[in-house]
Structure formats: C-alpha cells, structure tokens
C-alpha positions in Angstrom: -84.9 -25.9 -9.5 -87.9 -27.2 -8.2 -91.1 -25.2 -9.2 -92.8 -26.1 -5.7 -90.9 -27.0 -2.3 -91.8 -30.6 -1.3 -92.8 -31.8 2.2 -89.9 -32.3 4.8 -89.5 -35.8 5.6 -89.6 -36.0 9.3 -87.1 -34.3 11.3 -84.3 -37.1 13.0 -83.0 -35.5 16.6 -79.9 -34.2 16.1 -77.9 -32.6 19.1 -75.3 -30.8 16.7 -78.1 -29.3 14.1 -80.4 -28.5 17.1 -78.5 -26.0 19.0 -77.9 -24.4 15.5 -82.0 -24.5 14.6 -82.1 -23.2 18.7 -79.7 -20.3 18.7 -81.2 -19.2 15.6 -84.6 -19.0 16.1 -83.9 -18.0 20.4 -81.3 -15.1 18.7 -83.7 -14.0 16.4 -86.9 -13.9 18.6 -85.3 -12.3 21.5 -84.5 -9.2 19.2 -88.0 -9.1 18.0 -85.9 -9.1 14.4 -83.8 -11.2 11.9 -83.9 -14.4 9.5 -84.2 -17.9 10.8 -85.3 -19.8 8.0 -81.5 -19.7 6.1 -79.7 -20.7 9.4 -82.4 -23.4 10.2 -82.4 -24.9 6.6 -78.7 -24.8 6.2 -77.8 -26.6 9.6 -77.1 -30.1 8.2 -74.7 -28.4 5.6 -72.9 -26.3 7.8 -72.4 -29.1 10.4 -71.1 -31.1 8.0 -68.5 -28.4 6.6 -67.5 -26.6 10.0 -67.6 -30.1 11.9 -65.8 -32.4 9.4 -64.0 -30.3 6.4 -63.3 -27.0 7.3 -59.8 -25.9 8.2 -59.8 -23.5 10.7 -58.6 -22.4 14.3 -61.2 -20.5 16.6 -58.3 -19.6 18.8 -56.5 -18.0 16.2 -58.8 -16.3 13.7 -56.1 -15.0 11.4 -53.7 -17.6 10.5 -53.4 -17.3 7.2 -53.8 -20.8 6.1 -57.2 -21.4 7.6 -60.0 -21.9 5.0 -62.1 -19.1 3.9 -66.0 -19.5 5.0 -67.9 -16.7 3.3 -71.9 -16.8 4.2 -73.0 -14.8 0.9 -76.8 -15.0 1.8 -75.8 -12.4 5.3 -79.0 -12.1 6.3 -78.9 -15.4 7.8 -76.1 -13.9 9.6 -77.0 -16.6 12.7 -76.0 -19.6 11.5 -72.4 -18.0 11.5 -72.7 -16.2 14.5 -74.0 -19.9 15.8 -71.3 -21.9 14.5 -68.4 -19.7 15.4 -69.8 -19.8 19.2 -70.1 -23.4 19.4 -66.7 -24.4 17.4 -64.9 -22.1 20.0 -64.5 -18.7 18.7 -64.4 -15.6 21.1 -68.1 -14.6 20.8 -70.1 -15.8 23.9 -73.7 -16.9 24.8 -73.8 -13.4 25.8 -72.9 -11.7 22.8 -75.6 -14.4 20.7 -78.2 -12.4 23.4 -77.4 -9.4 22.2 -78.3 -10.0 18.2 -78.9 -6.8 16.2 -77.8 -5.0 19.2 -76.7 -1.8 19.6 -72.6 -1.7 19.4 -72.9 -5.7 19.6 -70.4 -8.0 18.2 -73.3 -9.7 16.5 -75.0 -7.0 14.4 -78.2 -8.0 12.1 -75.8 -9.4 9.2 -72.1 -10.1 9.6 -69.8 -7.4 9.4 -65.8 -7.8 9.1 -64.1 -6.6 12.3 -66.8 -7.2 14.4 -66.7 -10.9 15.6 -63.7 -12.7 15.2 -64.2 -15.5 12.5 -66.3 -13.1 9.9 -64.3 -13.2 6.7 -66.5 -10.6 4.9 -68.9 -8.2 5.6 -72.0 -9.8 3.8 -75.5 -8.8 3.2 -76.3 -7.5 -0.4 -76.7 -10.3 -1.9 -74.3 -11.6 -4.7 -71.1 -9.7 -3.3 -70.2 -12.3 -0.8 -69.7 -15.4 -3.4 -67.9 -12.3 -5.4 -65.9 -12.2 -2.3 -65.2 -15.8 -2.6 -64.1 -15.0 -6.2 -61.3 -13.0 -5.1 -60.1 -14.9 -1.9 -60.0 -18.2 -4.0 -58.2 -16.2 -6.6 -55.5 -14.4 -4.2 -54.9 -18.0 -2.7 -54.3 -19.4 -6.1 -51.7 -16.6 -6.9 -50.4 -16.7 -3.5 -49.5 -20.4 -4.3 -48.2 -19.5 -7.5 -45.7 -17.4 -6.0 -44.7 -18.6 -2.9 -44.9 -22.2 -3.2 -42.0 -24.2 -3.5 -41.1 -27.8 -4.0 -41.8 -29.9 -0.9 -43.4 -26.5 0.3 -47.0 -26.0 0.2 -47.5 -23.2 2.5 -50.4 -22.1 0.4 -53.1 -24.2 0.4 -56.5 -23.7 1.6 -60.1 -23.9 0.2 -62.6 -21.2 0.0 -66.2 -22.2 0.8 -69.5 -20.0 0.3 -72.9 -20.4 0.9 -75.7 -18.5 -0.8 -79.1 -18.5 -1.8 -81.4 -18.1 -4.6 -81.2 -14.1 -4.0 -77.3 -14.4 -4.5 -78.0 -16.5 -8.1 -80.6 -13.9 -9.1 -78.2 -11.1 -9.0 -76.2 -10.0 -11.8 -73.1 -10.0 -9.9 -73.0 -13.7 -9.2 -72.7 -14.2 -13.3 -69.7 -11.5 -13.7 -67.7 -13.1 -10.9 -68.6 -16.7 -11.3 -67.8 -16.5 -14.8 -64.3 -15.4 -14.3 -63.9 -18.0 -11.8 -65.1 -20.9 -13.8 -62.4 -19.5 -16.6 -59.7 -18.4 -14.1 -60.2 -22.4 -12.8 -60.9 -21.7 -8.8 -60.7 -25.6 -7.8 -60.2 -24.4 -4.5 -63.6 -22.8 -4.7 -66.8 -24.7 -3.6 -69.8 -23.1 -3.3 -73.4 -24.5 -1.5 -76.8 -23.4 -3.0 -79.1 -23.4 -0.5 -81.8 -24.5 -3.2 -84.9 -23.9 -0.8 -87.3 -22.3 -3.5 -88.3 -19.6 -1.7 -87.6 -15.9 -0.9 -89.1 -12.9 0.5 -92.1 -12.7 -1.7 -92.9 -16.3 -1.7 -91.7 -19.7 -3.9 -89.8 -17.9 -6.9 -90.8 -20.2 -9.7 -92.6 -17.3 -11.0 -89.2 -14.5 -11.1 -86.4 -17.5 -11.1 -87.0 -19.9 -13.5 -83.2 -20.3 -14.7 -81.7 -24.1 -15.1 -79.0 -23.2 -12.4 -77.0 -26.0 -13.1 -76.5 -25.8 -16.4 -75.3 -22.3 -15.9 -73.1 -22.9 -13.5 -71.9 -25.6 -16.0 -71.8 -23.5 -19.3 -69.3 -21.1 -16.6 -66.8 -23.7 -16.6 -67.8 -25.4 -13.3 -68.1 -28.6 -11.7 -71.6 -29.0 -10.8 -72.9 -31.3 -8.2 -76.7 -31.8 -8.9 -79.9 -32.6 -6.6 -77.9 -33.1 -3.6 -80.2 -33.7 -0.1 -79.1 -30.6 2.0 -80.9 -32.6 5.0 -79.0 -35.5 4.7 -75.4 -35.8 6.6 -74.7 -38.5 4.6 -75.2 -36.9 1.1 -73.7 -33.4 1.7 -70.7 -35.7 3.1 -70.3 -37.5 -0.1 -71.1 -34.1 -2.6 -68.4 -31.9 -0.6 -65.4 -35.1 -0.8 -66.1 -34.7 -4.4 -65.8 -31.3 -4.6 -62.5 -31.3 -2.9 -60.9 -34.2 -5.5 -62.2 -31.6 -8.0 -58.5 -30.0 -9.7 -59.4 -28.0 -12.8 -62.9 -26.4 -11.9 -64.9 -24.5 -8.7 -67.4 -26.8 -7.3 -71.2 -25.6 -7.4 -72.8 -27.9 -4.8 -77.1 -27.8 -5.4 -78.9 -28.5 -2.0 -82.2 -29.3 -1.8 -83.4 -28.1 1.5 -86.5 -26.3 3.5 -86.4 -23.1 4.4 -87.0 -23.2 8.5 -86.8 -26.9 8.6 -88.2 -27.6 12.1 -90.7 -25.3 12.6 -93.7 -27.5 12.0 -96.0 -24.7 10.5 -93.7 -22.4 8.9 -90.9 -24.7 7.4 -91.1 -24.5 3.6 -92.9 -21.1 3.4 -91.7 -17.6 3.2 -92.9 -16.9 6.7 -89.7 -18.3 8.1 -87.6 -16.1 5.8 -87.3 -13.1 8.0 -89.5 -12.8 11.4 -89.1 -14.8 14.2 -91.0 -17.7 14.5 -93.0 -16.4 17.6 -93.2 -18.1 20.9 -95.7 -21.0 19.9 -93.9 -21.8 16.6 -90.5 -22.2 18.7 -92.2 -24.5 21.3 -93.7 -26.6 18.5 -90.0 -26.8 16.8 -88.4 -27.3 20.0 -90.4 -30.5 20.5 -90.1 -31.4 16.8 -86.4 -31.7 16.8 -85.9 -33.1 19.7 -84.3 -30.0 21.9 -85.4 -30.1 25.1 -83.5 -27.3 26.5 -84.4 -23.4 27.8 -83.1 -20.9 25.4 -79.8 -19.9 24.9 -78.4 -22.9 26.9 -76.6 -25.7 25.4 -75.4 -28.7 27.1 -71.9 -29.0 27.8 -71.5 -32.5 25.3 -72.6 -30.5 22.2 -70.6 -28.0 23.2 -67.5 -30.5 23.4 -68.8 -32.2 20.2 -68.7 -28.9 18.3 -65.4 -27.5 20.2 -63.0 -26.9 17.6 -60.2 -25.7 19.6 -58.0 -28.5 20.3 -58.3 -29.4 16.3 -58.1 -26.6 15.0 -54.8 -25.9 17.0 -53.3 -29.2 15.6 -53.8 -28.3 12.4 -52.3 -24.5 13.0 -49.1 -26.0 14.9 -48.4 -28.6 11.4 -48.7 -25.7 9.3 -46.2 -23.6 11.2 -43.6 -26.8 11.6 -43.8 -26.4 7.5 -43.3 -23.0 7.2 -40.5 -23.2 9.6 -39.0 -25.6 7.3 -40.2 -23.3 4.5 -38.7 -20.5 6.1 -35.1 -22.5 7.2 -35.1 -23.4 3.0 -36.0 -20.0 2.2 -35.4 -17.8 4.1 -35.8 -14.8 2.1 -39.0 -16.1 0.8 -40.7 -16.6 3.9 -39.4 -13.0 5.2 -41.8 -11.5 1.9 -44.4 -13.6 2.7 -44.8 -12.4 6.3 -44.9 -8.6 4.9 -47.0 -9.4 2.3 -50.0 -11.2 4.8 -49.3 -8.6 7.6 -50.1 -5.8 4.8 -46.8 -4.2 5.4 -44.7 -2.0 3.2 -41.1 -3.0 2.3 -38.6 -1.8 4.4 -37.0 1.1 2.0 -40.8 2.4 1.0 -40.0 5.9 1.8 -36.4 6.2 0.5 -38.5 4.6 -2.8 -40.9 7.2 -2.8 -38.6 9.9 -2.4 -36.8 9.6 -5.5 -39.7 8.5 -7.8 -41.5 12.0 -6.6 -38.8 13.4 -7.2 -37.7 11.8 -11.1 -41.5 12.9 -11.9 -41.0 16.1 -11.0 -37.9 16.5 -12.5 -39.2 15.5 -15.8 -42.0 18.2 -16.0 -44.4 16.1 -18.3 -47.3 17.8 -19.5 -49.2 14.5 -20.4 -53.4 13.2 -19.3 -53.4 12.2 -15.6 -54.3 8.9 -17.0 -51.0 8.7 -18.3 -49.4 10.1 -15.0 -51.1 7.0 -13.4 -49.6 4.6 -15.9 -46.1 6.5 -15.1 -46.5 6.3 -11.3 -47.7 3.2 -11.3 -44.5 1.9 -13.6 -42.3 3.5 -11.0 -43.9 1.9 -7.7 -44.9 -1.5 -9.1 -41.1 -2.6 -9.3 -41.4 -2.3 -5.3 -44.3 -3.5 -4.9 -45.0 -7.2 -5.8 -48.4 -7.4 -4.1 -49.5 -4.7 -6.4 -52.2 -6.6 -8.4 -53.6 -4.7 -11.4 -56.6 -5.2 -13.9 -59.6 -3.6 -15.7 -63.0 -4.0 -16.7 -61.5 -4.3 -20.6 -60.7 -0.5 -21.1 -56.7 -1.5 -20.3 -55.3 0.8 -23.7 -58.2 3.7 -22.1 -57.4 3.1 -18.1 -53.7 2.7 -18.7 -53.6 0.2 -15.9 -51.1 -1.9 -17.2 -47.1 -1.5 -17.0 -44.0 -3.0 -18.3 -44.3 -5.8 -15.5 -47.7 -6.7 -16.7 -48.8 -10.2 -18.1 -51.8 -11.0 -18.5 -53.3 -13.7 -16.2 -54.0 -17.1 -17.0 -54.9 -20.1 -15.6 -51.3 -20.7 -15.2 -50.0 -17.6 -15.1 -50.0 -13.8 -15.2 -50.3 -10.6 -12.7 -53.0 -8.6 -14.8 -56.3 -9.3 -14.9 -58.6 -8.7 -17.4 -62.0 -8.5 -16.1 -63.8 -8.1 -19.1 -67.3 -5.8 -19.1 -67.7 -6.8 -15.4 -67.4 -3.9 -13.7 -69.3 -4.5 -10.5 -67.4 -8.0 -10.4 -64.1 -6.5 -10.3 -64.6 -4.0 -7.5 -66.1 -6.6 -5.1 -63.1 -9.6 -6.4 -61.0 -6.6 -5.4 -62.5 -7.0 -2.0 -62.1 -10.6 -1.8 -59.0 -10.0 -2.4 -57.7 -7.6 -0.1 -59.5 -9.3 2.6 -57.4 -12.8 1.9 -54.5 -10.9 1.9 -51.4 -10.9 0.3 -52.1 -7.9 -2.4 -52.7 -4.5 -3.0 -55.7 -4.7 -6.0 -56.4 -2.4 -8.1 -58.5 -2.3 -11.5 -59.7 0.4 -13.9 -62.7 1.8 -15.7 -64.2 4.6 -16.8 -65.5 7.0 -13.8 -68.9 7.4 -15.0 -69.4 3.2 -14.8 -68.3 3.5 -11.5 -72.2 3.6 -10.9 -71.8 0.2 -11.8 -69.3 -0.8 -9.0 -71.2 1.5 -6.7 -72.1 -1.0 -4.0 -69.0 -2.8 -3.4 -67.3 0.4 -3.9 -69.4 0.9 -0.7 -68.8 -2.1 0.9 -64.7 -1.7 0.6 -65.4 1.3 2.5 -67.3 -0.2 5.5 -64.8 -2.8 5.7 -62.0 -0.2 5.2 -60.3 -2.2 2.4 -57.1 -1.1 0.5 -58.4 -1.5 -3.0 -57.3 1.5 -5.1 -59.8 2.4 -8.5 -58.5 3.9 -11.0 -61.6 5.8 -12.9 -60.5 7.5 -16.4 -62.1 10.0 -18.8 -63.3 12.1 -15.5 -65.1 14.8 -17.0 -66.7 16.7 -20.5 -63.0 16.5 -21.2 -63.7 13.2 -23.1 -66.2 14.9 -25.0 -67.5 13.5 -28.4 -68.8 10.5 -26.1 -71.6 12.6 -24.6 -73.5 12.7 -21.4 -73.5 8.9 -21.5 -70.0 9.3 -20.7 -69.3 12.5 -19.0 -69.2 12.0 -15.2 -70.9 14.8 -13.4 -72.5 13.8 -10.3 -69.6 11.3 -9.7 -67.4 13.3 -8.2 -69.9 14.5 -5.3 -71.3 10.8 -5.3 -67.6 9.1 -4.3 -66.9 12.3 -1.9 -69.9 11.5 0.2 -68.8 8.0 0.9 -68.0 7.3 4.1 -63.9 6.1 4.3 -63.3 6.5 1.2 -60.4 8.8 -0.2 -61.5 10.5 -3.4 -58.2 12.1 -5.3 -58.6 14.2 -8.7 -54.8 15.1 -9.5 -54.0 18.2 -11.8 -50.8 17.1 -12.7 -47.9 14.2 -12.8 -46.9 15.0 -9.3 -50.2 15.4 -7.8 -51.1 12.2 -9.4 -48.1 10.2 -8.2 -48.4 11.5 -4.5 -52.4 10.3 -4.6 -50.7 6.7 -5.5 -48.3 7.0 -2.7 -51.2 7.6 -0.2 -53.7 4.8 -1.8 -50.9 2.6 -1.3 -50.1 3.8 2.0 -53.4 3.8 3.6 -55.1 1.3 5.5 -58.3 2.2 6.8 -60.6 2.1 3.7 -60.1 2.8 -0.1 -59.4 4.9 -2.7 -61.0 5.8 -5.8 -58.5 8.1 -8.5 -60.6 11.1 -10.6 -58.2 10.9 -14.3 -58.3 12.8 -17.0 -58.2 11.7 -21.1 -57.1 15.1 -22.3 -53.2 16.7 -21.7 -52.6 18.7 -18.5 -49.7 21.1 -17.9 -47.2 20.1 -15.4 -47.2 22.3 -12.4 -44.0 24.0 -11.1 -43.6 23.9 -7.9 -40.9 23.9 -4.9 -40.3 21.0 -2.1 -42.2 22.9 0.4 -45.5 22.4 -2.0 -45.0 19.3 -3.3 -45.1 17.7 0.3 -48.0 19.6 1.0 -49.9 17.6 -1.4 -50.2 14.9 0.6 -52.2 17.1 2.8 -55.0 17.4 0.1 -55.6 20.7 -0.2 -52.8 23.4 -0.5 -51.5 26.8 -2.2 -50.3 26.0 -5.3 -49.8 29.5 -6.4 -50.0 32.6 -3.6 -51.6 35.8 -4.6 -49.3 38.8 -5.1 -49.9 40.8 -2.4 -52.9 40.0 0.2 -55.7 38.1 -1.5 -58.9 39.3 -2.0 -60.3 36.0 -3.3 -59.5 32.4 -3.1 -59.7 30.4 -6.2 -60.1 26.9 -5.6 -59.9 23.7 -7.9 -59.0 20.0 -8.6 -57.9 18.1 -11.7 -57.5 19.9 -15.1 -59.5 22.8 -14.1 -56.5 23.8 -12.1 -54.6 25.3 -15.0 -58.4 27.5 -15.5 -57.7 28.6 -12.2 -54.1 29.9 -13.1 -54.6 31.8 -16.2 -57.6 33.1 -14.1 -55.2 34.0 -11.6 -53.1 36.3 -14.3 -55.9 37.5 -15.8 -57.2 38.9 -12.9 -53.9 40.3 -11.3 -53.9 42.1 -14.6 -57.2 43.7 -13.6 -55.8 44.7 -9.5 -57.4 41.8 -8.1 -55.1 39.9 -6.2 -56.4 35.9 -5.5 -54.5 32.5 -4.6 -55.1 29.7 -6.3 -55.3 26.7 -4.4 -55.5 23.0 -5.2 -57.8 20.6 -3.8 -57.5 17.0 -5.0 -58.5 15.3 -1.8 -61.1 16.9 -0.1 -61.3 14.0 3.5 -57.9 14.7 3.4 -57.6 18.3 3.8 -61.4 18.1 5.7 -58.8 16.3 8.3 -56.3 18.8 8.8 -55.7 20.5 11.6 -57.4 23.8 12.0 -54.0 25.8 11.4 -53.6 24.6 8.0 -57.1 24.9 6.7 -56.9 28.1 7.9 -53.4 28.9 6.2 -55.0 27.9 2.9 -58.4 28.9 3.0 -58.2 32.2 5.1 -61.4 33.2 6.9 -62.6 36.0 5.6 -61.3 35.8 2.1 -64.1 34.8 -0.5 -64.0 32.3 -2.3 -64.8 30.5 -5.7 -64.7 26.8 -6.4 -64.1 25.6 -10.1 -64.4 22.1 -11.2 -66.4 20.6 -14.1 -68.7 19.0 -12.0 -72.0 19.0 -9.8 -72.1 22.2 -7.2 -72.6 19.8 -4.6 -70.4 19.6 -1.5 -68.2 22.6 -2.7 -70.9 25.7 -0.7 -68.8 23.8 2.4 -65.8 25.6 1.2 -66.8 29.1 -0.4 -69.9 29.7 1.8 -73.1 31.2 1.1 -71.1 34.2 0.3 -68.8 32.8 -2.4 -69.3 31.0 -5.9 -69.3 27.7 -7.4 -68.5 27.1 -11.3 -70.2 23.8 -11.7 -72.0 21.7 -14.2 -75.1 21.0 -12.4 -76.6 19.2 -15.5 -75.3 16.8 -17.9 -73.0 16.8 -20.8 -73.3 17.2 -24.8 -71.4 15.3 -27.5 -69.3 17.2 -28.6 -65.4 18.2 -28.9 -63.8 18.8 -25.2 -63.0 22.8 -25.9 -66.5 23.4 -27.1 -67.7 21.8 -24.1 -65.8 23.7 -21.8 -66.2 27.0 -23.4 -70.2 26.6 -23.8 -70.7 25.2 -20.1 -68.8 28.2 -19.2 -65.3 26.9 -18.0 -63.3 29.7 -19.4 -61.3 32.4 -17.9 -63.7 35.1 -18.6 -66.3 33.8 -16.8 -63.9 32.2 -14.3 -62.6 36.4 -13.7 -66.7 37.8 -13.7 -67.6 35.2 -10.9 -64.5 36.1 -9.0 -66.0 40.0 -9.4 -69.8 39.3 -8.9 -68.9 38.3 -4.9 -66.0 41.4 -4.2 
C-alpha cells in the first residue's frame, strides 16, 4: 500500500463509467447524504466485472446459478444501486431519486430484500467479504454434491469488493483465512486500494503489507493492478478466473472520487456529497454532458443486461433439464434444497423422534440433548451443515454423520477460534442457499459473534447457534465464562428466536422450530451440567412449541406463578413441593422462548400466566426483561452481577438459587 495517494492521470470520457460517477454523485447529493467517493473510484472495476465477466440475469434475480456480487465496503451502496439500474434490474430512475429514503428500495447501504439483485445486506465493514466466504464455500459443496459427470449444474463465481476499512477489521483475517485453507478458487475479491478513509490517508493506522497477507492465507494475489485502467483490471480478473487451487485477492490502485477535480484523492469525497460546484466541475471533467438522473438511451443499451443474461439462464436450464432427465431424483433434492424447503415426510419425522426422546427419559446436559436431537434430525436433513469455533468435544455439534471438512471433502467445519467468522460464513451461507448452517460456541463468546448475529436477524436468515456452558453452571471457569447478561442481550434482538431448553424434549422441540423457521435465526441457551428429564403428557409436550407453558399445575387454584427456563426449571419444581407443603399452592411454568410465547394469542398467555396471580421469575441470569412478566408487584431471582470461580453448587447456593430462597420470595409478594 501506498503511503500517499498519487495524482490521477487525466480522466478519458467514458459513457459507461460516467453514468456510474453521475448517478452516484446526483443520488447522493439529492439526499443531502451518502458516499460517492467508493462508487466513483470503483467504476472502471465494476464495469469491467458487471459488463464483461459477471454471470447474472436482471430479469431473473434468483436463478441459482448466477454469480454472487457482494459489495463488502456498503456504504458505497450506489455503485450497486447504479449498476443493477443500468444492467436491467427492476429498480428505476425513480427509485435511484429516492436514495436514503424513507421505505425506498434504495436505503443508505444495501439491504437483502430490498432491491432485487442485493446479495447481502452490507455495511459493517468486514462482514460482507465474510459473506463471500460462505457463498463461495456453499457453492463449492453444492458442487461437491450435486455435480455429476457431464453435469456441472454448480458452477458459479463469487465476487467482492471492499476497502481498506474491510482489511482493517478483524473479521476479514478469521474468514479469509479459512478461505485461503478451505481453497475458494471460485472466490475473487477487489481491494479498492485508494489509501484513504474517513479520517484521512491511513498510512498512519494501516500500515500492513496486504499482499503478503493475503498470500501467507493461502491466496493468489494479484499485485499493483491500475483500478483506472479497463485494460488492466481485464487482464488481472481473466487471471483470476484460470486460478483452480486458491481465492483470488485482486489489489487496485485507484482514487477515491475520481472525477471530481478538487476532491478526488482526499477524504472529502468519502462520505458527503460533492456539492453543486464540485458536480459541475466533474460533470465537465468526465465528459458527461447530461442533466441529472438522465442517461441516454445508448448507454443504457450498452449496459442492458437482459437479453445476455437471459441467454445464459436459458443454457443453464437446457443442462439441468438434461441433469434432471439423467437424474432425476437428484435434481428433485436439489430444487428443495435451493427453494429452502423441507422434505416431504418432515412432520411424520418429527413425530417419532419427539416421541423416541421422550420415551427414553434421559436425564443428561441440554448440550448433550442437542447432540441427541441433532443425531436424530440430521439423517433427514442433508442441508444440515454443522461446525464450531474449536469447542466441538464442549458444543457437541458433531454427530455420527460428521466428517470433518476438507478441501476435498467433509460436512463439518471446524472454524477454529474464529468466532465472529463463523456466524457471518453462516450467513453467507444461508443466503447462497442450499443449507441449513449451524456452528457452536460457548454462549458467553457469543459477544464475539454479536454483529452478524445481528445482521442474520435483519436479513432473517435461518442460521441456528448453538451456545454451550449457558450459565454459573460451568463454574470453576469464572465470570470470564459465566454468561449473565447474554441471555437478556440475545432476547432483545430483533427476529431472533432465543430458546433455553430444561430438558431432552424441550431441547429437541427448540431444534424442530430453528429448523422450521424462516424469517430470521435462532440462537440455543445449553447447559454443561445434567438436567432431569421432565414428565410430561402429549397435551404438554406440543405446547412447547408455543414457548411458554404449564409444565406442572398448582394443586388447587394458584396463588403464585413460578416461572423459569433451562436448568432452573427443576429449582422451580422442588420449590413447587416445598411450598405446597407449606399451603401455598403455585404453577410452575416453563418459558424457553420468550418471542414465541410474547406471540401468542391473548387466550393462551392468559391460560398460563393468569392475571391476577403473582408472579416470580427464576433464571440464573440478568433481571432484565423478566419485570414484563411478574410486574412491579412480583419478583425476579436474578444474577444481576457477575459470576465467581468456583464449583457449580456453590455458585448456585451462594447467589441464592436454592429452594429456600426460591419459597421466601414466593412469600415476601403474598
């Protein structure tokens, strides 16, 4: 990396890089708000990938073996919006007006589900190229599998561009590391080496020898490539594609806001709009001699991708209907699999694996109920894709089925100490389609995976996470350890189902429902230490599934309502005896999945939580979000500090988890 930016060569008129450089800087100062600089330094590159290499159909968005673009650096979000409008996807001139708008199909960075074309939801930087990870990863496996001789139904590239932000976080190492050693040929990547950022040229905060990195990771590295030069991004990305053992890192030498004569190369053109002199000056300087927003109809023909894009779409399904006449069963499986769809006999499946785990009764750590649910739906489930961030023997992630993954081989990953990596590969994943992720760690590091853990849920990803050692229970490993805020902290985000099973049945029915749902992620509460199975009749075991229930009725009318998740469930039992002996009659209830039973209809809420009865919530935890439940008249038993190192039944007894207390709080609000 350069330690200054040099001067920009003069600009050559370009009709098919100035209407990029002209919705850009039009978009952005029409909304008063948003980031030329990346779109208007990037437009030589992107017209010579979207133009000439990239495989895709704007007419139909979703075929599934378009290539993958993924714009890592999102706040430059209008060079996307920019090219899918003039290639031909559904996203007019109108919609390009309306940037950072409210409830517009363009909003400030690109968000999945929004305009059609917009692979990922992209805008902390570093998660996108993870992204990339994943989707270049699924296609390789996809290929694996369904590929067969003659038969290359599989076969797409992934493409990503970031920035120097992207390369600075720590993300970009865990992910690009595992795809330099997983062997991603199929993944090339642009740098958009401009030199600068927010604060100004980042020679002084990002000094790192990029392509040696990027080299030491296992990748093919394409050095000091001219990101302003057709001609040499041509020749660096042909190269890339001949490229068969090793992801491609392409490093492009460009200006930030190339055009704008006084701001190009500085970190004014990062994110403002240029102001209405600036974009008169660059109008003039590249040659674009139109008002804004309009394009003449020749670069809009030039740029059309339609017509290609449907050729190439129409060959790919005269294979696959060759594919499909040679394998019929094949093809059926891979249909399900990229449409996200079940098998056929789910249900009758699921009905007698709930029902062999509750026949067994096993009184074993939810951890290990995960491992046994997990053994008994993975057999149905091919797409199920497993891994963890190297706690496998702790997580229990693994199964029979697994084999560890390879270059060559495999259907388990190990992710190594990359915690943060996995959940967002996860993503890339589930947004290429084709599997059902899911990876383990410990729940406290889930602060680790926060942010894609986040970004799943605004994108409404099925990616299941399976977080272990959920409480003091693990003990001797101290506060370091022992998750207590985590609980409240995964509740409170937005689409995403938070279970904390008591039990082997609990724990299997929160499987059945990650694997069943579809509109955003799920995140499963484990513990280390033994549970007791729970007892409990056909009526009650469906009504787990409705996240809060009565696991055990009071005898006679209640005059409290115990409620509780996970392993202090069986405190809320023996509480429940030990205060029947004293005359007080309470119901215990269960709670594992509080957005679930928050999304009941009144009648059941009510039919579990009776107004009018008071209430106590229990569960080794933060006190947070539970008042919604007991009220300002009932109780909490909490944790609303942090752990100790020390065995799990010390901890419990010293932070006050016993039944005696359990029985005087229940007294201190009658």
């Amino acid at each position: 990396m350069s330690a200054t930016t040099k001067p920009a060569a003069p600009i050559v008129p370009n009709q098919l890089t100035g209407a990029i450089r002209a919705l850009a800087m039009d978009a952005v100062q029409k909304a008063n708000s948003g980031h030329p600089g990346a779109p208007m330094g990037m437009a030589e590159i992107a017209e010579v990938l979207w133009n000439r290499h990239l495989r895709h159909n704007p007419a139909n968005p979703n075929w599934p073996n378009r290539d993958r673009f993924v714009l890592s650096n999102g706040h430059g979000s209008m060079l996307l919006y920019a090219l899918l409008h003039l290639t031909g996807y559904d996203l007019s001139i109108e919609d390009l007006k309306q940037f950072r708008q409210w409830h517009s199909k363009t909003p400030g960075h690109p968000e999945y589900g929004y305009a059609p074309g917009v692979e990922t939801t992209t805008g902390p930087l570093g998660q996108g190229i993870a992204n990339a990870v994943g989707m270049a990863l699924a296609e390789k496996l996809m290929a694996r599998e369904f590929n067969r001789p003659g038969h290359d139904i599989v076969d797409h590239n992934t493409y990503a561009f970031l920035g120097d932000g992207c390369l600075m976080e720590g993300i970009s190492h865990e992910a690009c590391s595992l795809a330099g050693t997983w062997g991603l040929s199929k993944l090339i990547a642009f740098w958009d080496d401009n030199g600068i950022s927010i604060d100004g040229h980042v020679d002084g905060w990002f000094s790192d020898d990029t392509p040696k990195r990027f080299e030491a990771y296992g990748w093919q590295v394409i050095r000091d490539v001219d990101g302003h030069d057709a001609v040499s991004v041509e020749n660096a990305l042909s190269r890339a594609k001949e490229e068969h053992e090793r992801p491609t890192l392409i490093c492009c030498k460009t200006v930030i806001g190339r055009g704008a004569p006084k701001k190009q190369g500085s970190h004014d053109a990062h994110g403002s709009p240029l102001g209405p002199d600036e974009i008169a000056a660059t109008r003039a300087n590249i040659g674009w001699n139109h008002p804004a927003f309009e394009i003449p109809q020749e670069v809009y023909a030039a740029w059309n991708g339609r017509e290609k894009g449907a050729v190439l779409e129409n060959a790919w399904r005269e294979k696959f209907h060759a594919y499909a006449a040679a394998h019929p069963e094949v093809a059926a499986e891979f249909k399900r699999r990229m449409h996200g769809e079940l098998p056929a006999d789910w249900a009758q499946h699921v009905e007698a694996v709930l029902a062999k785990i509750n026949d067994k009764a096993e009184t074993v750590a939810t951890r290990k109920a995960s491992q046994i649910a997990i053994e008994a739906l993975a057999p149905k489930l091919p797409e199920f894709l497993g891994g963890s961030a190297d706690l496998t023997g702790s997580n229990l992630t693994n199964w029979s089925g697994s084999k560890s993954l390879t270059r060559d081989s495999g259907n388990y990953i190990h992710y190594g100490v990359r915690e943060f990596g996995m959940a967002a590969i996860m993503n890339g994943m589930a947004l290429h389609g084709g599997y059902i992720p899911y990876g383990g760690t410990f729940l406290t590091f889930s602060d680790y995976s926060r942010n894609a853990l986040r970004m799943s849920a605004l994108m409404k990803l099925r990616t299941i996470h399976v977080f272990t050692h959920d409480s003091i229970g693990l003990g001797e490993d101290g506060p370091t350890h022992q998750p207590v805020e985590h609980y409240a902290a995964l509740r409170v985000i937005p689409n995403m189902t938070f279970w904390r099973p008591c039990d082997t049945v609990e724990t299997a029915v929160a499987w059945v429902d990650a694997v069943q749902r579809k509109g955003g992620p799920t995140a499963l509460a484990l513990s280390r230490q033994n549970l007791p199975f729970v007892k409990r009749d056909a009526a009650t075991i469906a009504s787990i599934a409705r996240g809060g229930y009565v696991i055990s009725e009071s005898n006679g009318a209640a005059k409290a309502i115990l409620i509780a998740t996970g392993s202090e469930v069986e405190l809320a039992l023996t509480a429940q005896a030990a205060l029947a002996e004293a005359g007080i009659a309470v119901r215990v209830v269960s709670m594992p999945c509080t957005s679930i039973f928050d999304a009941q209809d009144k009648a059941w809420r009510d039919s579990v939580l009776t107004p009018g009865v008071k209430r106590v919530a229990i569960e080794a935890g933060v006190t947070h979000g539970w008042y919604k439940y007991v009220g300002l008249d009932g109780a909490v038993v909490g944790l609303d500090h942090f752990g100790e190192s020390a065995p799990a039944a010390t901890l419990f007894k010293e932070f006050g988890f016993t039944v005696d207390n359990v029985v005087a709080t229940v007294k201190g609000i009658l």
